[in-house]
C-alpha positions, 0 to 999 in steps of 0.5 A: 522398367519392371513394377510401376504403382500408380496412385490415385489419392484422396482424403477418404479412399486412395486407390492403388494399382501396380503392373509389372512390365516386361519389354512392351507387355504389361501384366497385372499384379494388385490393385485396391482402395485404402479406405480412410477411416472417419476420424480427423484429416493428420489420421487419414494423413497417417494412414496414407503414408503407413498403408502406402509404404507398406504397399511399396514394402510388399510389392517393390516397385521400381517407379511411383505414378500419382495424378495431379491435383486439380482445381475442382469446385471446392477449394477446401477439397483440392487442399485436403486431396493436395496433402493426400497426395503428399504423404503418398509421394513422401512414402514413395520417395523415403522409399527412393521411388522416383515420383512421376505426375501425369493430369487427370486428363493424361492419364485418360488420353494414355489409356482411353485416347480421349481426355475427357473420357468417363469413370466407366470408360477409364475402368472398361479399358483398364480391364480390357488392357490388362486382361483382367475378368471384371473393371476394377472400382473406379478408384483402383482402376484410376491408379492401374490407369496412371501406371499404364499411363507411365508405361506408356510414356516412358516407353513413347519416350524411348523410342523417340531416344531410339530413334 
């Protein structure tokens, strides 16, 4: 599978994680926020794309994993994390990256084994899974969570095949 980046959208910060895989083990390589500046939506829009490309330059992963929109109180930010969203999986698949989408909830069951586990708990596990010295914050830490989410699934999927 080699380098997979995850993705945590949003209209102010997306955060990002990338993990290398070799055979089962899975080692850290980056993680970080992209902080949108304050200026209209088609900017931070920009921005996404540019500074996720850029990422996906730097880095060359092999596979791209980014959470699914949900439905949360405001319908207005569901729609502006949806476009957010959009122009991460675009850079990704201008880049040729196949593009996998895994629910919140999924992503928390893969790495934490409870669905409905807390921020705190996604970043304690993450540190604890990747040996890392300090939880990430919490928006690079849901990224590095739908990477190891993805690995995960690929590899309970290969398995299966093996079978």
């Amino acid at each position: 599978m080699g380098i997979i980046m995850g993705l945590d959208p949003g209209s102010r910060v997306t955060g990002f994680g990338l993990i290398e895989l070799a055979g089962r083990q899975q080692r850290y390589l980056a993680s970080g926020c992209i902080r949108l500046p304050e200026t209209d939506l088609a900017d931070r829009l920009q921005h996404i794309f540019s500074d996720v490309s850029e990422l996906i330059r730097r880095y060359q992963p092999n596979e791209f994993a980014v959470e699914r929109v949900f439905m949360a109180r405001n319908a207005d930010s569901a729609l502006k994390l949806g476009q957010a969203r959009g122009a991460a999986i675009v850079a990704a698949a201008n880049a040729g990256l196949p593009v996998s989408e895994y629910s919140a909830r999924q992503i928390k069951q893969a790495v934490v084994g409870r669905g409905g586990a807390e921020k705190r708990q996604v970043q304690h596990m993450v540190q604890v899974l990747l040996a890392l010295s300090s939880p990430p914050a919490e928006d690079a830490a849901d990224a590095l969570a739908a990477a190891l989410c993805h690995a995960n699934t690929n590899q309970a999927l290969a398995q299966r095949a093996s079978l």
